[in-house]
C-alpha positions in Angstrom: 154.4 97.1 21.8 153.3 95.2 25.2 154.4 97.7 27.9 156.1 96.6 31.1 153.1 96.7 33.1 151.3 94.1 30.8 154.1 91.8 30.9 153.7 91.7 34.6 150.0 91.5 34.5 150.4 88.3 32.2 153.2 86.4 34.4 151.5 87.4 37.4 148.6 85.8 36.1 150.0 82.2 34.7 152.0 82.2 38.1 148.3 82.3 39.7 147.1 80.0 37.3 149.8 77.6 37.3 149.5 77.5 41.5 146.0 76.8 41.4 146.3 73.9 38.6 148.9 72.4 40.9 146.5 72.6 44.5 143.4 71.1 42.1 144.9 67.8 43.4 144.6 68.6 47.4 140.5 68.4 46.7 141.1 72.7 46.8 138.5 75.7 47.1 137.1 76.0 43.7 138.7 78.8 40.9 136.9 81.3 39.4 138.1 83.4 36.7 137.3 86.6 34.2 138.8 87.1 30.8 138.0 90.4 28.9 138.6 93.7 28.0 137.8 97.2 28.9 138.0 100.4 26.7 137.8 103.9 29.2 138.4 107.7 28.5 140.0 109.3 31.4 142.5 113.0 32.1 145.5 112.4 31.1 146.5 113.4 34.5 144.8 114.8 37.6 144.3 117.9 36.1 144.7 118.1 32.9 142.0 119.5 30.4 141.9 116.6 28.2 141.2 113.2 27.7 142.8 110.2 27.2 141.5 106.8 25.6 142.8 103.2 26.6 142.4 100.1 25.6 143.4 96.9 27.9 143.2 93.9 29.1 140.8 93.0 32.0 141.5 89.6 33.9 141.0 88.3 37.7 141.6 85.0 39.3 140.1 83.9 42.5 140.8 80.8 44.8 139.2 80.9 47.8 139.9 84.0 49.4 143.3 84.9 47.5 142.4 87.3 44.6 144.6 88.3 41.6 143.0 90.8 39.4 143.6 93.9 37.0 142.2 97.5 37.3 137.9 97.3 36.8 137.9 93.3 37.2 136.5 93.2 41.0 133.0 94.3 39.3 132.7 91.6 37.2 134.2 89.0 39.9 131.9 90.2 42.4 129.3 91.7 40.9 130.0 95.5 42.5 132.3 94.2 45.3 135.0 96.6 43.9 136.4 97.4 47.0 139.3 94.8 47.0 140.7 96.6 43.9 143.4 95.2 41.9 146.1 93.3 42.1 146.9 90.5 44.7 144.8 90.5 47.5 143.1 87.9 50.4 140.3 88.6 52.9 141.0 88.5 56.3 137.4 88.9 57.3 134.5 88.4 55.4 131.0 88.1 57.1 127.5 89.1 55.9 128.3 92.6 57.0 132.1 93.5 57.5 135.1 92.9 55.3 138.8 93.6 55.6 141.4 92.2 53.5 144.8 93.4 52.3 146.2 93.6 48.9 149.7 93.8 46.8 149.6 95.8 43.8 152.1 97.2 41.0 151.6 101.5 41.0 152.5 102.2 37.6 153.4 106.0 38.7 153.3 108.8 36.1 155.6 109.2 33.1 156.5 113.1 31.6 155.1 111.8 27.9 152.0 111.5 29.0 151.1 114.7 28.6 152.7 117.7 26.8 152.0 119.6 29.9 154.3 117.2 31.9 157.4 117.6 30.0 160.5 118.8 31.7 159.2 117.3 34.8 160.6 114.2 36.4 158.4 111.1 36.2 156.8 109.4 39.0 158.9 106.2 39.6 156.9 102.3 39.1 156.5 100.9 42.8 154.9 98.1 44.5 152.3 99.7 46.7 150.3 97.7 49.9 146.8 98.4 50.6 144.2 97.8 53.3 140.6 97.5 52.9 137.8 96.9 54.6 133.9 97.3 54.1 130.4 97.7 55.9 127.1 96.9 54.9 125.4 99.8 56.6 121.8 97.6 54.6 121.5 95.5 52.1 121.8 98.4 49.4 124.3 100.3 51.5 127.8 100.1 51.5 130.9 102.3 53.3 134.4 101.5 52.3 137.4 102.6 53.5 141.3 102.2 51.8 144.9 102.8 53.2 147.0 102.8 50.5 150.9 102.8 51.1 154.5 102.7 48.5 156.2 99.8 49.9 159.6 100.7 48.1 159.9 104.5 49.2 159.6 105.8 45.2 157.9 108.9 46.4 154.6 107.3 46.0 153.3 108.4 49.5 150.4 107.3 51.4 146.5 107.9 50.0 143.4 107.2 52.2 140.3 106.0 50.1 136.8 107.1 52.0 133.4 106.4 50.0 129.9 104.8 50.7 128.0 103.3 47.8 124.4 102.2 47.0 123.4 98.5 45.2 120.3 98.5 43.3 119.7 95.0 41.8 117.1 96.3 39.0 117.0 92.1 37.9 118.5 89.1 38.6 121.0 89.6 35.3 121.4 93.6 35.7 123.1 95.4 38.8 123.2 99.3 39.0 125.4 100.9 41.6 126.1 104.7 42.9 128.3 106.0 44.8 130.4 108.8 46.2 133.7 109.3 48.1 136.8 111.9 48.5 140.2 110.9 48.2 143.5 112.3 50.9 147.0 111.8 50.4 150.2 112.4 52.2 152.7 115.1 51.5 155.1 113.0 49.5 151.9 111.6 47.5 150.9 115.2 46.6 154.6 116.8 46.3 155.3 113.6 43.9 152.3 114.3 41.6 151.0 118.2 42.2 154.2 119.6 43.1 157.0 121.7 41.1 160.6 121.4 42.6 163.0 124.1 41.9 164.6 121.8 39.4 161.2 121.1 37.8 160.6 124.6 37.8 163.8 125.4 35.8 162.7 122.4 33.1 159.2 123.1 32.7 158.9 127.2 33.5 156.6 126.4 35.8 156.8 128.2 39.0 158.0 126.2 42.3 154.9 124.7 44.3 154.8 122.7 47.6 151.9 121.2 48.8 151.5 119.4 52.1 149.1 116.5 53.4 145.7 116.9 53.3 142.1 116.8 50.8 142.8 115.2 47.0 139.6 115.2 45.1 135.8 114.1 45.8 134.1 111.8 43.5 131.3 110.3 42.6 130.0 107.6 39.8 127.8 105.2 38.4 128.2 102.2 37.4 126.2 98.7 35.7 126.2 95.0 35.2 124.7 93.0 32.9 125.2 89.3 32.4 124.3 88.3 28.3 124.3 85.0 29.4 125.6 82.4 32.4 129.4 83.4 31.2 129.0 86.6 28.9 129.5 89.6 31.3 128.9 93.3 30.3 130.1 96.3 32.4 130.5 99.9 32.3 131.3 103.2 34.4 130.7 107.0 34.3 132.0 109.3 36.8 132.8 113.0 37.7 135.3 113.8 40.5 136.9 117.8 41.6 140.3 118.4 42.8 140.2 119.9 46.3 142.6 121.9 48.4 146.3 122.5 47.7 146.3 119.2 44.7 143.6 122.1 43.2 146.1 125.0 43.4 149.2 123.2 41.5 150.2 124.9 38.3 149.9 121.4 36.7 146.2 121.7 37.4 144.4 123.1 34.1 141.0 122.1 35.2 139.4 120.8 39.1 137.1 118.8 37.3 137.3 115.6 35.3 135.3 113.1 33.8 135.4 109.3 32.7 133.7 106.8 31.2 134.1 103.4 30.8 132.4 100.1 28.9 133.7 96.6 29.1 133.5 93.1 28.0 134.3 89.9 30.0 133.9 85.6 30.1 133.3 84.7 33.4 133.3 81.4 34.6 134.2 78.7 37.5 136.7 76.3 36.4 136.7 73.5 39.0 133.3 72.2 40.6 130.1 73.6 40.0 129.0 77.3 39.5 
């Protein structure tokens, strides 16, 4: 069964494909594109002490400076540029050094069944969540990044502030390793919407009431590779560790600080129009 957030994926992603055919004719900025997939292990929930394997799709479209992608596709696109993220996006700035941009993206939220731990709770409502981003290339290898993340629609999605810095190491022109490390913030409706217990909650789940304010989510870290098979044939994959910190660490939904992922994917990458 193709689940909601699929089904926008794929409409989102013919609408793209559909307005880019349609400028081809105004002599437009050239479209690249990525088709693939991407298998990763991941908590079930911030959390939670076990894992959870998915399967899915793994697309981006890019036309000039207007990006539509899913989850994991910027590495591919950009070869490590992963600070865009996913969904629709366009650069504001781009020079050899600095980049800022903002992006649209669907927050698919957190649903009770996804872990037998959750039940009883309510689920965290779908939204449509803006984001800012910029970067700085501190040297060629070095890279800070910063993210403002926001819940355009008010479904208790909150506000989360991405800060990380991340190093490039181009071992050969068809293999890219990268390295990096960040920590993660939220606001109070971000944290009470995914660490917190209401009194109702409590009642559901047995779990006692918790309220936790603003402040310190997790710090992470990971590592990540590219390796291009061939001119289109792109291979990718991820490993990281992160630790919950500060009152997200002290929720009764939290079984375990620390989690793990890992992640290996497959992709066709290729420029449509004019010449790669």
């Amino acid at each position: 069964m193709i689940s909601r957030g699929l089904k926008f994926s794929l409409l989102f992603l013919g609408s793209a494909l559909a307005c880019a055919c349609h400028a081809q004719a105004a002599d437009a900025p050239r479209l690249h594109y990525v088709l693939g997939a991407h298998i990763s292990s991941q908590p079930e929930y911030a959390g939670a002490p076990n894992n959870k394997s998915h399967l899915s799709p793994l697309w981006a479209v890019q036309y000039g400076r207007w990006r539509i992608s899913s989850s994991g596709a910027g590495q591919v696109m950009g070869f490590g540029e992963e600070v865009q993220g996913p969904g629709a996006s366009t650069e504001l700035i781009k020079s050899d050094a600095l980049r800022l941009g903002l992006a649209l993206r669907v927050d698919s939220g957190r649903n009770s069944k996804d872990s037998v731990r959750l039940q009883g709770l309510p689920d965290v409502p779908r939204t449509l969540r803006a984001r800012l981003f910029g970067s700085y290339a501190l040297t060629p290898e070095w890279l800070a990044s910063a993210a403002w993340s926001q819940d355009l629609l008010g479904r208790e999605g909150g506000g989360i502030l991405n800060l990380d810095v991340g190093y490039r190491l181009r071992q050969t022109r068809h293999t890219e390793w990268t390295a990096g490390a960040g920590i993660t913030a939220g606001t109070a409706r971000n944290h009470q919407s995914y660490f917190g217990i209401t009194p109702a909650g409590s009642i559901a789940s047995g779990l006692p009431v918790f309220t936790p304010g603003a402040g310190l989510r997790d710090v992470h870290a990971g590592v990540g590779f590219t390796h291009a098979l061939s001119s289109r044939w792109i291979l990718f994959g991820s490993a990281g560790v992160s630790r919950l910190l500060s009152n997200a660490a002290l929720s009764p939904l939290v079984h375990q600080r620390q989690g793990s992922s890992v992640g290996l994917g497959l992709a066709y990458r290729c420029c449509r129009w004019g010449q790669d």
